[in-house]
C-alpha positions in Angstrom: -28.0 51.1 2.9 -24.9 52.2 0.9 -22.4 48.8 3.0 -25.7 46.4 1.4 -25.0 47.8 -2.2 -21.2 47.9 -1.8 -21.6 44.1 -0.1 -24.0 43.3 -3.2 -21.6 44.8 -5.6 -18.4 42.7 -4.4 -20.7 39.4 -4.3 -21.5 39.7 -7.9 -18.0 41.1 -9.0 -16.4 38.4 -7.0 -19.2 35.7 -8.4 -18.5 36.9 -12.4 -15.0 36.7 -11.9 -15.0 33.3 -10.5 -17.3 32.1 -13.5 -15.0 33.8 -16.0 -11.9 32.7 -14.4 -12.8 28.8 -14.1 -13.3 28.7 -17.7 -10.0 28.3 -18.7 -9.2 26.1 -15.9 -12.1 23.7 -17.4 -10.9 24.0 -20.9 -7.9 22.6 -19.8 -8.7 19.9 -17.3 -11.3 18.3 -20.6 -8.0 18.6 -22.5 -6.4 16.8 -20.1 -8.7 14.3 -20.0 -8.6 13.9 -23.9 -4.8 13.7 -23.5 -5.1 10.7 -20.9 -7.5 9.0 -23.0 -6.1 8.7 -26.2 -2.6 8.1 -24.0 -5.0 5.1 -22.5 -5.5 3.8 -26.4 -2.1 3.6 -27.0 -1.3 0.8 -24.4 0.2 -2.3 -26.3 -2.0 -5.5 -25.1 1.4 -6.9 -23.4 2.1 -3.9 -21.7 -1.7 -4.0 -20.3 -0.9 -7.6 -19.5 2.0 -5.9 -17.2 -0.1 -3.6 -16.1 -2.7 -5.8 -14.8 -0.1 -8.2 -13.5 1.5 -5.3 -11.3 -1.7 -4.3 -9.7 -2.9 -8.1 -8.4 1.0 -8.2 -6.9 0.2 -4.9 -5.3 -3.3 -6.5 -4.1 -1.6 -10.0 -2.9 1.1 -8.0 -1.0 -1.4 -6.4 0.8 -3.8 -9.4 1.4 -0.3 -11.1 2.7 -0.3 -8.3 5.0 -3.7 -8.5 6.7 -3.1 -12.3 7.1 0.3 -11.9 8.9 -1.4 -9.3 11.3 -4.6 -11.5 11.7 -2.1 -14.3 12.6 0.1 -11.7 15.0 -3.0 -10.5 16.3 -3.0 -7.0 15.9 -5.1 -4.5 14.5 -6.0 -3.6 11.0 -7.9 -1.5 9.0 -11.0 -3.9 6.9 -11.0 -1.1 4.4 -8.0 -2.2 3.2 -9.4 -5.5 2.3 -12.9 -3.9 1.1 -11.1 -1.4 -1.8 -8.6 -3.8 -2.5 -11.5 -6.6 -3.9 
């Protein structure tokens, strides 16, 4: 009976300090996420222009891609096509 109390007695030590522990770790991933956000506000419109400009070349390079294996006909993976859209 005395290993189920010391086995009982480690779960909820180990439990409490998991809970207390993690609390600072959440504190500062919401602070992070404040910190991104009002980074995110800060975004001149032209620089979100470039922004959005640089992601649709990443998209058309890899659309390019999948057409030049389709036309070398080898394999590729469709997921590629299904996140990029």
């Amino acid at each position: 009976m005395q290993t189920l109390f010391d086995r009982r007695h480690v779960l909820r030590t180990t439990t409490g300090l998991l809970v207390v522990g993690s609390a600072p770790l959440a504190t500062a991933v919401m602070a992070q996420d404040n910190d991104q956000q009002t980074h995110a506000e800060q975004v001149t419109p032209p620089e979100d222009l470039m922004r959005e400009h640089g992601v649709l070349n990443r998209v058309l390079l890899i659309y390019e891609d999948v057409i030049r294996k389709i036309e070398d006909k080898q394999d590729f993976e469709p997921q590629f096509i299904l996140q990029s859209a």
